[in-house]
ROKE-569178 format. One record per atom (N, C-alpha, C): x, y, z; atom name; residue in three letters; residue number from 1. Coordinates in pm, whole numbers. Last residue first. Example, Ala and Ser with C-alpha at 12.3 -4.5 7.8 and 13.67 -1.06 7.14 Angstrom:
BEGIN
atom u->1285 v->-225 w->708 nulo->N fikol->ser kekol->2 .
atom u->1367 v->-106 w->714 nulo->CA fikol->ser kekol->2 .
atom u->1290 v->3 w->787 nulo->C fikol->ser kekol->2 .
atom u->1319 v->-569 w->780 nulo->N fikol->ala kekol->1 .
atom u->1230 v->-450 w->780 nulo->CA fikol->ala kekol->1 .
atom u->1320 v->-330 w->780 nulo->C fikol->ala kekol->1 .
//
This chain:
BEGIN
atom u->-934 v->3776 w->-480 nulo->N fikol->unk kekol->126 .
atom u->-890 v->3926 w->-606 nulo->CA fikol->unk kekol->126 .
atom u->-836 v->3979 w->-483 nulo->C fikol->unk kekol->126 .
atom u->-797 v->3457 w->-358 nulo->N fikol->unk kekol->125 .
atom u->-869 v->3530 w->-393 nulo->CA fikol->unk kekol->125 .
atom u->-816 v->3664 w->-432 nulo->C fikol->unk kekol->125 .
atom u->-776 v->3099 w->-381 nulo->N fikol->unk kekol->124 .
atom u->-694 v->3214 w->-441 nulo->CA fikol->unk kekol->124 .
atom u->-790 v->3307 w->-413 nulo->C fikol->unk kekol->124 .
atom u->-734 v->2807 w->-239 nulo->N fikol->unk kekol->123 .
atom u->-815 v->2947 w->-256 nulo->CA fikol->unk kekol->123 .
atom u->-754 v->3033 w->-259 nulo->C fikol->unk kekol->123 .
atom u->-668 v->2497 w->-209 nulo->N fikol->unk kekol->122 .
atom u->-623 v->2607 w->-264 nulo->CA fikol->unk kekol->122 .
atom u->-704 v->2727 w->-297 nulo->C fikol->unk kekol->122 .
atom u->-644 v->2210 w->11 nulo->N fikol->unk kekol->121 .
atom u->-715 v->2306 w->-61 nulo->CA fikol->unk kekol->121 .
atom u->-655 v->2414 w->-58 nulo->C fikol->unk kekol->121 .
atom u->-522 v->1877 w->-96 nulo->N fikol->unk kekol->120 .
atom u->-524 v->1982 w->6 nulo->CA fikol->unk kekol->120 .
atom u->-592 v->2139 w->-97 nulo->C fikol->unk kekol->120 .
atom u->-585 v->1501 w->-52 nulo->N fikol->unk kekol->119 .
atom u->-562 v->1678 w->-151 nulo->CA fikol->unk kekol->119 .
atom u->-570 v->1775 w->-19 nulo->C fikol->unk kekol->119 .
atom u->-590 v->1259 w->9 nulo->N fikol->unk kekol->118 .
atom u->-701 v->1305 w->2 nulo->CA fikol->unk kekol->118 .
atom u->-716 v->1418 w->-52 nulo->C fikol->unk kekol->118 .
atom u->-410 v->1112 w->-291 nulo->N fikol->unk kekol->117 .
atom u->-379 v->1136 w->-193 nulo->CA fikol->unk kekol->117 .
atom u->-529 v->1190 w->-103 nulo->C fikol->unk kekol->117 .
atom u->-424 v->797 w->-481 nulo->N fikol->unk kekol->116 .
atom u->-418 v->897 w->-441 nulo->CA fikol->unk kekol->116 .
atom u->-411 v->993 w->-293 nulo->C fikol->unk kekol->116 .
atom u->-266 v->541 w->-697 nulo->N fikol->unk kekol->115 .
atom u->-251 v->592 w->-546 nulo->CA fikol->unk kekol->115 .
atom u->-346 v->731 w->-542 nulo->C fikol->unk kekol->115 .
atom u->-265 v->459 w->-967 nulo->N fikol->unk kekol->114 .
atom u->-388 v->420 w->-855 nulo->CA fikol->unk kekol->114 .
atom u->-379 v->452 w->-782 nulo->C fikol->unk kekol->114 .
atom u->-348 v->660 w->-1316 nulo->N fikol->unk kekol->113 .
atom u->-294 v->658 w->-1168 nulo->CA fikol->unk kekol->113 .
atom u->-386 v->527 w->-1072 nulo->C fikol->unk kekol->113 .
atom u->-468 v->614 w->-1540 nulo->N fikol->unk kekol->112 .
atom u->-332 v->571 w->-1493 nulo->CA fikol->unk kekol->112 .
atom u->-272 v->589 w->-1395 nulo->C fikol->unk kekol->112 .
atom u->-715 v->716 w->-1534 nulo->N fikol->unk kekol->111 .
atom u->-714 v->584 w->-1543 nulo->CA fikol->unk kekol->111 .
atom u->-581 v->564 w->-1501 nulo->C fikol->unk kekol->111 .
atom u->-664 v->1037 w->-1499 nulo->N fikol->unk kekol->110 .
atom u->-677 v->960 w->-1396 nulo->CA fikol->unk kekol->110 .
atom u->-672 v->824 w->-1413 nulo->C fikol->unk kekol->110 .
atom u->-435 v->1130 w->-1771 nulo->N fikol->unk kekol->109 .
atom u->-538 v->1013 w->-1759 nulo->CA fikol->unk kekol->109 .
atom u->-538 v->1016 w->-1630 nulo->C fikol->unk kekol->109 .
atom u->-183 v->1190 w->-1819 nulo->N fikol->unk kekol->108 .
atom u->-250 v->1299 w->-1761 nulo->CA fikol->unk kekol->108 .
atom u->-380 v->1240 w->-1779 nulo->C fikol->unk kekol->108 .
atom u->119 v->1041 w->-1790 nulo->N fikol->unk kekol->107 .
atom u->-39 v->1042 w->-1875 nulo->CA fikol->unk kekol->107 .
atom u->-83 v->1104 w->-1785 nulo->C fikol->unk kekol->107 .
atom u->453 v->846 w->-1909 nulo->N fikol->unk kekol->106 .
atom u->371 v->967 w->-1855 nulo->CA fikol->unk kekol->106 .
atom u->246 v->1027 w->-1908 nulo->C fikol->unk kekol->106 .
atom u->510 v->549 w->-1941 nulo->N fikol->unk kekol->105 .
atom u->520 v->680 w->-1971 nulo->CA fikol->unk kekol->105 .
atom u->387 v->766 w->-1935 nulo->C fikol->unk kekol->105 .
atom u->628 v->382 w->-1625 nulo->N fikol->unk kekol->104 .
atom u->553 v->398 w->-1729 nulo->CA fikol->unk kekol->104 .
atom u->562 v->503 w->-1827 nulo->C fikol->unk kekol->104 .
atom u->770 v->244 w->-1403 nulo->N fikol->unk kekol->103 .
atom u->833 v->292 w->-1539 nulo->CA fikol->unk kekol->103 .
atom u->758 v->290 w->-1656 nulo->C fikol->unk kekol->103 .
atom u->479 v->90 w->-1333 nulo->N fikol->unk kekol->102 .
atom u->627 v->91 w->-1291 nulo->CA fikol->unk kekol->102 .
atom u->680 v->150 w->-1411 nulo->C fikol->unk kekol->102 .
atom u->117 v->176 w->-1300 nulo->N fikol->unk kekol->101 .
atom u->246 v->99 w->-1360 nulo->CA fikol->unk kekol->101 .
atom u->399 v->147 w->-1324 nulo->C fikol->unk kekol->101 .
atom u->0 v->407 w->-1190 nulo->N fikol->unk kekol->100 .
atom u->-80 v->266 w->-1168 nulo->CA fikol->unk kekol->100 .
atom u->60 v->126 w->-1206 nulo->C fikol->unk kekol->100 .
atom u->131 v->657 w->-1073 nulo->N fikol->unk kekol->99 .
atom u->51 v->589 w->-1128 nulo->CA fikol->unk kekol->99 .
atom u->83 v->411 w->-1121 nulo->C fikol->unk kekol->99 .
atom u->-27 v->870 w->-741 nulo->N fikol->unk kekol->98 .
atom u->104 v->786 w->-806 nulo->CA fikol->unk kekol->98 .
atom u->56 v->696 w->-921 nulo->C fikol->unk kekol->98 .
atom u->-100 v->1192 w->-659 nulo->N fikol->unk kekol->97 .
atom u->-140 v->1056 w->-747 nulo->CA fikol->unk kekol->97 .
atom u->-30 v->1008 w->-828 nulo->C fikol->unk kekol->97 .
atom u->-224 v->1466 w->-520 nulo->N fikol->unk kekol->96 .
atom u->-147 v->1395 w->-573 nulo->CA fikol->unk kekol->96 .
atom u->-178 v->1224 w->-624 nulo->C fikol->unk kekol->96 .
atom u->-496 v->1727 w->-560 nulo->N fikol->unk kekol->95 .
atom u->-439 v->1621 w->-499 nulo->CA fikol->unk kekol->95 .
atom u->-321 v->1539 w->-574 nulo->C fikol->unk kekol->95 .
atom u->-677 v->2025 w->-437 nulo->N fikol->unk kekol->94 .
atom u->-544 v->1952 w->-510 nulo->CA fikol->unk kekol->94 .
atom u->-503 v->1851 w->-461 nulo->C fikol->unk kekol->94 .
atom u->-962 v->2195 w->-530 nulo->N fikol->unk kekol->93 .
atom u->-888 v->2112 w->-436 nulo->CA fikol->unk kekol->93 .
atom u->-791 v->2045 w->-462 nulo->C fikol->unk kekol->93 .
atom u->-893 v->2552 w->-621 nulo->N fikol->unk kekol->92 .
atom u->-958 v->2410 w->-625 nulo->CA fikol->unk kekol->92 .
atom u->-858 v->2337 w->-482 nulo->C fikol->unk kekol->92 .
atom u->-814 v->2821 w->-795 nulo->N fikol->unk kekol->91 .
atom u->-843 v->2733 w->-674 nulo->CA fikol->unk kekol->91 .
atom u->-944 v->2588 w->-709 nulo->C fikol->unk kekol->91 .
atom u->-786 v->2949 w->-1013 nulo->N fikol->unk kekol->90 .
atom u->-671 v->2768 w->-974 nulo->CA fikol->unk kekol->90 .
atom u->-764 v->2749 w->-844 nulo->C fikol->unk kekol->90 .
atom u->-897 v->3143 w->-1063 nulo->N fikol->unk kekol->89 .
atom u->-943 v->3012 w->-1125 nulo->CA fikol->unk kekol->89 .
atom u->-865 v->2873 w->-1123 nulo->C fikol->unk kekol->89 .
atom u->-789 v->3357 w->-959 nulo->N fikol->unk kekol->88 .
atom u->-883 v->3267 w->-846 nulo->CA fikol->unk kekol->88 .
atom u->-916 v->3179 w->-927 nulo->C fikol->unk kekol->88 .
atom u->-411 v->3229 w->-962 nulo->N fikol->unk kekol->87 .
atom u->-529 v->3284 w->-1038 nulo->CA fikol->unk kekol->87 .
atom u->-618 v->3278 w->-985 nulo->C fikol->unk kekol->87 .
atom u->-34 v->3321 w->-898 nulo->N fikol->unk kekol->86 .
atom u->-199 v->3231 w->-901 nulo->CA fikol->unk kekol->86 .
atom u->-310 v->3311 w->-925 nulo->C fikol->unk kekol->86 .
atom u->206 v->3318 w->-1016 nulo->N fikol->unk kekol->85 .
atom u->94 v->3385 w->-1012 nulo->CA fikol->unk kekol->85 .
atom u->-56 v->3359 w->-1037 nulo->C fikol->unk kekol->85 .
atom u->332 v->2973 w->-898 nulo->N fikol->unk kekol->84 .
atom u->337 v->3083 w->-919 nulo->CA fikol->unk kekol->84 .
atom u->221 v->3173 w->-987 nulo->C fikol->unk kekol->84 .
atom u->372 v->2676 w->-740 nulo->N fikol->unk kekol->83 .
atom u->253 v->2751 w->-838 nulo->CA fikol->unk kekol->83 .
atom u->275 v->2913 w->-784 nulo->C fikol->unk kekol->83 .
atom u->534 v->2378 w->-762 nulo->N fikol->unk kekol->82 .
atom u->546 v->2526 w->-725 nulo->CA fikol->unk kekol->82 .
atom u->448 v->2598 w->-786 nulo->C fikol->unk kekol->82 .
atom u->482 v->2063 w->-604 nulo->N fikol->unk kekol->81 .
atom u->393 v->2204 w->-719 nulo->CA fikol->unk kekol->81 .
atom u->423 v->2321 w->-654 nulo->C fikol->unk kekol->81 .
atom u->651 v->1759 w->-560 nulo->N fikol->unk kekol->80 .
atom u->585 v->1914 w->-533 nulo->CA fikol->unk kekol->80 .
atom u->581 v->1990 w->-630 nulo->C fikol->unk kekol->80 .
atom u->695 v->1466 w->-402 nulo->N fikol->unk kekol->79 .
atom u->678 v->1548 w->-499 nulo->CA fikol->unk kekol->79 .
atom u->582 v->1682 w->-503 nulo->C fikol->unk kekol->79 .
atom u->932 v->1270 w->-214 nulo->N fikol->unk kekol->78 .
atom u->830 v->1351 w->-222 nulo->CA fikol->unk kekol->78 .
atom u->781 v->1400 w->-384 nulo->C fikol->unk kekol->78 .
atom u->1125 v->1058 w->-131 nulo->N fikol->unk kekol->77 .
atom u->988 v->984 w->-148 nulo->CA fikol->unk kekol->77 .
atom u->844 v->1147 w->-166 nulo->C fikol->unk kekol->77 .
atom u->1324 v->1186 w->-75 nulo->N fikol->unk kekol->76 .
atom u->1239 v->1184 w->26 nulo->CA fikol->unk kekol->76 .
atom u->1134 v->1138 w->10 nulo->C fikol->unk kekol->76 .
atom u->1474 v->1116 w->-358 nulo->N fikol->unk kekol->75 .
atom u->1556 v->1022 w->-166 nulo->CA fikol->unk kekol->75 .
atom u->1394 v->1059 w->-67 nulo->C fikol->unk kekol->75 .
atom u->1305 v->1191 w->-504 nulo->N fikol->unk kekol->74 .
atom u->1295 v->1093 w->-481 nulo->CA fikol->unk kekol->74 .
atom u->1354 v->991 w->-350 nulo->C fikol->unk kekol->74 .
atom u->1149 v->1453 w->-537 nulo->N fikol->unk kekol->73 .
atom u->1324 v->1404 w->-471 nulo->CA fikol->unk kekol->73 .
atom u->1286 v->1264 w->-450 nulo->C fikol->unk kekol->73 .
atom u->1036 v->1694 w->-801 nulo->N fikol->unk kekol->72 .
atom u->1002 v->1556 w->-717 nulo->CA fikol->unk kekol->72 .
atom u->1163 v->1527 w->-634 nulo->C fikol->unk kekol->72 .
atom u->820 v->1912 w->-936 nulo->N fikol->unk kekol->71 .
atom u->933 v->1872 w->-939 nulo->CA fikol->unk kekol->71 .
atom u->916 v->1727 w->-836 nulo->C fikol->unk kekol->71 .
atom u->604 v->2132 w->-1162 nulo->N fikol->unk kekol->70 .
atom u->643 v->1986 w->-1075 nulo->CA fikol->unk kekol->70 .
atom u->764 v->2002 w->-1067 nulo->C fikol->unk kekol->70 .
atom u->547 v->2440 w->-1128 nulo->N fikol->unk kekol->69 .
atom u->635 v->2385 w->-1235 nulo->CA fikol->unk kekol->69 .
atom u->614 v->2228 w->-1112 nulo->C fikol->unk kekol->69 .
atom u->351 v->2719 w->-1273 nulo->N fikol->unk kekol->68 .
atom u->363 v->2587 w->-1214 nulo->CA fikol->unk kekol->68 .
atom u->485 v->2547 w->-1265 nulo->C fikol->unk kekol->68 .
atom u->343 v->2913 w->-1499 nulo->N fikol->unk kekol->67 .
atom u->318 v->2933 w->-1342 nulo->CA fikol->unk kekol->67 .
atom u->345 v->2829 w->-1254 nulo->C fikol->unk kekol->67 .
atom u->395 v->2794 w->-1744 nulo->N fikol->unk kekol->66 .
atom u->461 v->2894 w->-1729 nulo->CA fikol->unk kekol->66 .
atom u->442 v->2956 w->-1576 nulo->C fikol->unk kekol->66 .
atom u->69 v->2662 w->-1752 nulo->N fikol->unk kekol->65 .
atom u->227 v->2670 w->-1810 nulo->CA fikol->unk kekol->65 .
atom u->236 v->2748 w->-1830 nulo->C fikol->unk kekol->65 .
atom u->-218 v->2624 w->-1700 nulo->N fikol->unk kekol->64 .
atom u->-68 v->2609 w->-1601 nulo->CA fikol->unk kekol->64 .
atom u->58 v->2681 w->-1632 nulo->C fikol->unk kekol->64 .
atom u->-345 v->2559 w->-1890 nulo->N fikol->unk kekol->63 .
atom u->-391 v->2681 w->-1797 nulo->CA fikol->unk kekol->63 .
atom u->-251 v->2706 w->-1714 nulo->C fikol->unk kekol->63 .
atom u->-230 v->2296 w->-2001 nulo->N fikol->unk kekol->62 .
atom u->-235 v->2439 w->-2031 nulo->CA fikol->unk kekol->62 .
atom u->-248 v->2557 w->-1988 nulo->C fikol->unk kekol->62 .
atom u->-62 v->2108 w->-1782 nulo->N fikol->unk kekol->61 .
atom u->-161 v->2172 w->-1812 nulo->CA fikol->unk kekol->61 .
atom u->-186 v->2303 w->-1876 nulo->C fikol->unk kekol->61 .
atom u->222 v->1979 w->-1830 nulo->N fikol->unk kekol->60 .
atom u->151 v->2057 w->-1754 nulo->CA fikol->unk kekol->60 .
atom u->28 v->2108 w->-1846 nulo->C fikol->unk kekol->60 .
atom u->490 v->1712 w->-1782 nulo->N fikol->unk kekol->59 .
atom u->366 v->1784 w->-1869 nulo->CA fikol->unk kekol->59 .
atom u->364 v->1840 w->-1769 nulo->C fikol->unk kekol->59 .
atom u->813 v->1608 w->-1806 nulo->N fikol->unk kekol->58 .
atom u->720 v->1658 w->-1766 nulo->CA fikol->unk kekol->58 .
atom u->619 v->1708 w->-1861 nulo->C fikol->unk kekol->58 .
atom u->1103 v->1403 w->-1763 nulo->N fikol->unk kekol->57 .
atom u->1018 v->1451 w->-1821 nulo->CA fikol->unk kekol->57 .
atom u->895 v->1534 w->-1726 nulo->C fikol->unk kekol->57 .
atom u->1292 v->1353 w->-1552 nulo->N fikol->unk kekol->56 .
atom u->1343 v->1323 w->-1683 nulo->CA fikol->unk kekol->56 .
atom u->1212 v->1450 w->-1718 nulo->C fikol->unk kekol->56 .
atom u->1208 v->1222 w->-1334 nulo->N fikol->unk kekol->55 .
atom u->1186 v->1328 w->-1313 nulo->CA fikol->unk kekol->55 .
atom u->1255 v->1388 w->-1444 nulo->C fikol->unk kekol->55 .
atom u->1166 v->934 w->-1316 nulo->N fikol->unk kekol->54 .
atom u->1321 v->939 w->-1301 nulo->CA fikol->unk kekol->54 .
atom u->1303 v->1115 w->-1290 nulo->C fikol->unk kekol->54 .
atom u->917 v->915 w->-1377 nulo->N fikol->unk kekol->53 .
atom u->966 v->862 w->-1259 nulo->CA fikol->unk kekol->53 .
atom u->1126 v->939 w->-1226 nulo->C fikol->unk kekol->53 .
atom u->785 v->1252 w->-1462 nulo->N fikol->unk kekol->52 .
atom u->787 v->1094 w->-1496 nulo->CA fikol->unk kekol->52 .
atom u->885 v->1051 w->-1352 nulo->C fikol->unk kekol->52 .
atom u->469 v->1375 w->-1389 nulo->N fikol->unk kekol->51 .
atom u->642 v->1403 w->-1408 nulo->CA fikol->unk kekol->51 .
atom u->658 v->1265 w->-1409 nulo->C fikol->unk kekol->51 .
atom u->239 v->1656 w->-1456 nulo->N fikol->unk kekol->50 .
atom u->262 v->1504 w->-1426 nulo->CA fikol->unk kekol->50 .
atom u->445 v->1478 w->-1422 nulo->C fikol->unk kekol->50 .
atom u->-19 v->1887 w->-1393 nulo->N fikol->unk kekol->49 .
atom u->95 v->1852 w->-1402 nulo->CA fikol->unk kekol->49 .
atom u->78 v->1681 w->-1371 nulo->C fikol->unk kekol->49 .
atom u->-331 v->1882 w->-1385 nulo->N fikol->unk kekol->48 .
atom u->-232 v->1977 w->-1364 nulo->CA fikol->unk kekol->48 .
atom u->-130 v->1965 w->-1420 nulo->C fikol->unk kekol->48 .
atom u->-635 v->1720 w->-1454 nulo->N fikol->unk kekol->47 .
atom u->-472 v->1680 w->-1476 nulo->CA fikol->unk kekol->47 .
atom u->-431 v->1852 w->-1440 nulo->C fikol->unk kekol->47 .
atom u->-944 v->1774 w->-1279 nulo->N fikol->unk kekol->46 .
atom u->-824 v->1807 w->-1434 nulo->CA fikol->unk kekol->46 .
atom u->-693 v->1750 w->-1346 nulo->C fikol->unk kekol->46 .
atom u->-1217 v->1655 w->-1247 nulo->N fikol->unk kekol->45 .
atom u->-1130 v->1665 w->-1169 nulo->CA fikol->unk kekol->45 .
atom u->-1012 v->1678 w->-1330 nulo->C fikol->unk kekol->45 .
atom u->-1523 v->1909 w->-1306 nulo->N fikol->unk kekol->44 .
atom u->-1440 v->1750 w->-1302 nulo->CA fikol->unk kekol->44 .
atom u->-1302 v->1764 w->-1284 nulo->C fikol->unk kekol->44 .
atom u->-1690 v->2115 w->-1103 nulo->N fikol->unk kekol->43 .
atom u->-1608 v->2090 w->-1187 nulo->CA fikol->unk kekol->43 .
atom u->-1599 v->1960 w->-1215 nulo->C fikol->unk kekol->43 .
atom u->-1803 v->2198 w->-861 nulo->N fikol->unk kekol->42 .
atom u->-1907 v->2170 w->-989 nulo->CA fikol->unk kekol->42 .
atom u->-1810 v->2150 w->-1118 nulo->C fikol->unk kekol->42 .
atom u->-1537 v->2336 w->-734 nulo->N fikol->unk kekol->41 .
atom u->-1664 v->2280 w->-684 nulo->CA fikol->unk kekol->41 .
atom u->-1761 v->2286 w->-850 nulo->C fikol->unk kekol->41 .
atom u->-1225 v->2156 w->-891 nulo->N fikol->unk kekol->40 .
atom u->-1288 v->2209 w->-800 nulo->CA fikol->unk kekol->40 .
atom u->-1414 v->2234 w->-813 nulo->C fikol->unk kekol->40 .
atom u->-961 v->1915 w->-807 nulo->N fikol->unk kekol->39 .
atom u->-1084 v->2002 w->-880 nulo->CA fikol->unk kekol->39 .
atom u->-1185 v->2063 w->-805 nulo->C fikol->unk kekol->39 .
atom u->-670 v->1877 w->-993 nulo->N fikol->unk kekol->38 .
atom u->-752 v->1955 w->-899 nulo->CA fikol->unk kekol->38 .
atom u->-881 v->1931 w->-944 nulo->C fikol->unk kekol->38 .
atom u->-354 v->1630 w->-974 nulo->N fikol->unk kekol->37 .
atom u->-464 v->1708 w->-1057 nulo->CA fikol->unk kekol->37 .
atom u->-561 v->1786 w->-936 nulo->C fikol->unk kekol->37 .
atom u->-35 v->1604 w->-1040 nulo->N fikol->unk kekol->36 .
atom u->-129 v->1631 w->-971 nulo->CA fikol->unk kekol->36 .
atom u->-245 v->1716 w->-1053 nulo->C fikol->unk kekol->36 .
atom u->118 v->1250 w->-1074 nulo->N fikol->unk kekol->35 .
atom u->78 v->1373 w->-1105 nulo->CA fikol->unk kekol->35 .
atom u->-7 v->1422 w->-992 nulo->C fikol->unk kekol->35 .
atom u->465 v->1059 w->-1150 nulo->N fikol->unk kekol->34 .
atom u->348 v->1103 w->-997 nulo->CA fikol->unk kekol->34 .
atom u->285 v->1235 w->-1097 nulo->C fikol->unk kekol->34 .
atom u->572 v->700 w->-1201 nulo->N fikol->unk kekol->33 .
atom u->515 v->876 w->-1257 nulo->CA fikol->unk kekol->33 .
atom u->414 v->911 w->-1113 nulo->C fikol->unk kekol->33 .
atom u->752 v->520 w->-1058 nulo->N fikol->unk kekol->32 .
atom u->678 v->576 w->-1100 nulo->CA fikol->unk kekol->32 .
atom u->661 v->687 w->-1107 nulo->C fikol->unk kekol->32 .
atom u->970 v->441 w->-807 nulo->N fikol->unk kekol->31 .
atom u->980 v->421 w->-972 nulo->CA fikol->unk kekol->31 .
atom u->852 v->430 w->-1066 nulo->C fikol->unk kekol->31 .
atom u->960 v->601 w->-588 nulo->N fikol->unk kekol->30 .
atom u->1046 v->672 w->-722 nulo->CA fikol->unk kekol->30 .
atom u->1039 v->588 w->-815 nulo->C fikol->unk kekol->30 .
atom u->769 v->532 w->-437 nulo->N fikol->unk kekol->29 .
atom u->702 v->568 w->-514 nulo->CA fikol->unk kekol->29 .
atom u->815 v->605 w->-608 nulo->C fikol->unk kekol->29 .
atom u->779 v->244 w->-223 nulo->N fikol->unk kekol->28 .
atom u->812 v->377 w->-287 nulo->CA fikol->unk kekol->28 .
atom u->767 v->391 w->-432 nulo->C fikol->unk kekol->28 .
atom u->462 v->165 w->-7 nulo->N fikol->unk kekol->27 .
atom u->618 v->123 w->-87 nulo->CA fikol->unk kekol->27 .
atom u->671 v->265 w->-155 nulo->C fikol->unk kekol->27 .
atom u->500 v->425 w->255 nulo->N fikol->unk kekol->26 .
atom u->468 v->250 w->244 nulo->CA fikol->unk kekol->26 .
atom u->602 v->252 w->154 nulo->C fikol->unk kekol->26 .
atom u->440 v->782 w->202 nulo->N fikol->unk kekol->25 .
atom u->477 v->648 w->248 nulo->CA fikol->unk kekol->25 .
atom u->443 v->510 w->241 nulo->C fikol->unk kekol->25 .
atom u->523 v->1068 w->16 nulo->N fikol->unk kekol->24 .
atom u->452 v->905 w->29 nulo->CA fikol->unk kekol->24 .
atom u->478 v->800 w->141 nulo->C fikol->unk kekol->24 .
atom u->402 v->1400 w->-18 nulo->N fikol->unk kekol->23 .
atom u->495 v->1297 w->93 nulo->CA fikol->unk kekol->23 .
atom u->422 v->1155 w->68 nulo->C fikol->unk kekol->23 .
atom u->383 v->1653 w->-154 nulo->N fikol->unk kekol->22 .
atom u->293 v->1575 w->-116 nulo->CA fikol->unk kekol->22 .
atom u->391 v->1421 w->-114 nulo->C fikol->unk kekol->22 .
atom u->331 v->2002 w->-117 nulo->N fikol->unk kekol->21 .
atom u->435 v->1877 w->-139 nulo->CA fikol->unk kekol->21 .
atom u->347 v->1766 w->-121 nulo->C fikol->unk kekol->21 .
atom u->303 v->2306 w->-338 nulo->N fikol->unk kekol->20 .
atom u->225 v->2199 w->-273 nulo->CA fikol->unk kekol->20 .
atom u->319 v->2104 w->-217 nulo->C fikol->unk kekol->20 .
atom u->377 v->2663 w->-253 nulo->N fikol->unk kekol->19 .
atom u->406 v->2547 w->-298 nulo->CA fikol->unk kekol->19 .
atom u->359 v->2401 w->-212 nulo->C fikol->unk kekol->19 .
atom u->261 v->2953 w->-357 nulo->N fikol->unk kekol->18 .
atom u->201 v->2838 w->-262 nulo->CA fikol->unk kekol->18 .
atom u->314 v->2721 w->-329 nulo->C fikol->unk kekol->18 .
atom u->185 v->3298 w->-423 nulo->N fikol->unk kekol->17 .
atom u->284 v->3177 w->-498 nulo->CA fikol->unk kekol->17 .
atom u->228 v->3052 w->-333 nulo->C fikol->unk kekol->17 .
atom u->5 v->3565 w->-596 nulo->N fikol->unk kekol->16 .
atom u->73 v->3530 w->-514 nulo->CA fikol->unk kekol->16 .
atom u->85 v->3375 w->-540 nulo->C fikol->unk kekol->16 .
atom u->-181 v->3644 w->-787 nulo->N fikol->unk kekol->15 .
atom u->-83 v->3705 w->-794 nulo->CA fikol->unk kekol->15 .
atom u->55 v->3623 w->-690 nulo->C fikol->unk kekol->15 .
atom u->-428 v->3656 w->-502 nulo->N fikol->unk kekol->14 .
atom u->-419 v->3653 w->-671 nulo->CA fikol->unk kekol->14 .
atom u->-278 v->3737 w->-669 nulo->C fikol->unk kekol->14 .
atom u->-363 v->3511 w->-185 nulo->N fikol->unk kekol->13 .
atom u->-422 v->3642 w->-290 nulo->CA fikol->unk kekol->13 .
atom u->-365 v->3606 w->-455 nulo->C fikol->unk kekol->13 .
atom u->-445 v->3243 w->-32 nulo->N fikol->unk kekol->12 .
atom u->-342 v->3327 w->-93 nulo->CA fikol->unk kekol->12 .
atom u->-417 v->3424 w->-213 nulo->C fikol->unk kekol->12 .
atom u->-501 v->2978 w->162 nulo->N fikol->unk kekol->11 .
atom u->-589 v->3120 w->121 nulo->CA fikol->unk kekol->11 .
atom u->-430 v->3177 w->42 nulo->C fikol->unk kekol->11 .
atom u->-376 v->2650 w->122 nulo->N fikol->unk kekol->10 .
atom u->-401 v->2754 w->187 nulo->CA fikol->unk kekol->10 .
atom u->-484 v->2827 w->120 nulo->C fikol->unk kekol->10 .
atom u->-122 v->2358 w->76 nulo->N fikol->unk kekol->9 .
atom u->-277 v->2422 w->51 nulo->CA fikol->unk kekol->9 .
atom u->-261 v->2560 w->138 nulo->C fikol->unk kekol->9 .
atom u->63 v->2179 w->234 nulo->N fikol->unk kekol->8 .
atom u->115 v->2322 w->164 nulo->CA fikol->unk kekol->8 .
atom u->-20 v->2429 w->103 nulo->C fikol->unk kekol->8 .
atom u->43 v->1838 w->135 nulo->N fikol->unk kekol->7 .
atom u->5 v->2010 w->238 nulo->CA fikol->unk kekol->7 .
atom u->33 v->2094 w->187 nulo->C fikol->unk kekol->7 .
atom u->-100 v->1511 w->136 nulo->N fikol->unk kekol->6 .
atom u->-34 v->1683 w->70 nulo->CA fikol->unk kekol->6 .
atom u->-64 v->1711 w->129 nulo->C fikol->unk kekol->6 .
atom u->-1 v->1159 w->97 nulo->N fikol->unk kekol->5 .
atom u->-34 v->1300 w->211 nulo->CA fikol->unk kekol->5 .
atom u->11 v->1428 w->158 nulo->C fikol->unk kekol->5 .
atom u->-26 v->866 w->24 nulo->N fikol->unk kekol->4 .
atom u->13 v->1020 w->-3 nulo->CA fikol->unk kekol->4 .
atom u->-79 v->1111 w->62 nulo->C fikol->unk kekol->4 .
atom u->28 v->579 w->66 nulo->N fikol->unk kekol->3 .
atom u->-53 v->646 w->152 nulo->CA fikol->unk kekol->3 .
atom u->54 v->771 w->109 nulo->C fikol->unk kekol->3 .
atom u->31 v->257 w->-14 nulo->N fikol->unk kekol->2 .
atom u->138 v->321 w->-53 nulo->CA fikol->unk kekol->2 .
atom u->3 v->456 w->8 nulo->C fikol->unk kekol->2 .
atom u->83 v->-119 w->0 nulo->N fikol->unk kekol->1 .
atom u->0 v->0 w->0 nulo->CA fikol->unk kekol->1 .
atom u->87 v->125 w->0 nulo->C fikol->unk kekol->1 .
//
């Protein structure tokens, strides 16, 4: 079993920066892709970012790019969302998610994840 825990959530004004982490424990998670997706109220849940195992590669979400960036350490079994000039249309709820296969390639599919985390919440306001 494998149990992800994010923090770093909060209130933060438009314009302003939050970084997420989100900590695994059990088995490890460095030989898989980790993403994070949000969502928020009357929404469906979106892909954000994703990063591959070795941290080699990355996506991001359109709305995203160029404000966000994933990154990951694998000695701490972590991975984290820097999110820079935030928007009130990022808020949402954010969660992490390990995927489903070992040295997979990288997918912004919930089908390909199976870990998730419960998320932590992000409110941006004007």
């Amino acid at each position: 079993q494998v149990q992800l825990v994010e923090s770093g959530g909060g209130l933060v004004q438009a314009g302003g920066s939050l970084r997420l982490s989100c900590a695994a424990s059990g088995r490890t998670t460095s030989n898989y892709n980790m993403g994070w997706f949000r969502q928020a109220p009357g929404k469906e849940r979106e892909v954000v970012a994703t990063i591959s195992w070795s941290g080699g590669s990355t996506s991001y979400a359109d709305s995203v790019k160029g404000r966000f960036t994933i990154s990951r350490d694998n000695a701490k079994n972590t991975v984290y969302l820097q999110m820079n000039s935030l928007k009130r249309e990022d808020t949402a709820a954010y969660c992490c998610a390990r995927s489903r296969w070992i040295y997979d390639s990288i997918s912004g599919s919930p089908r390909a994840y199976e870990y998730w985390g419960q998320g932590t919440q992000v409110t941006v306001t004007s």
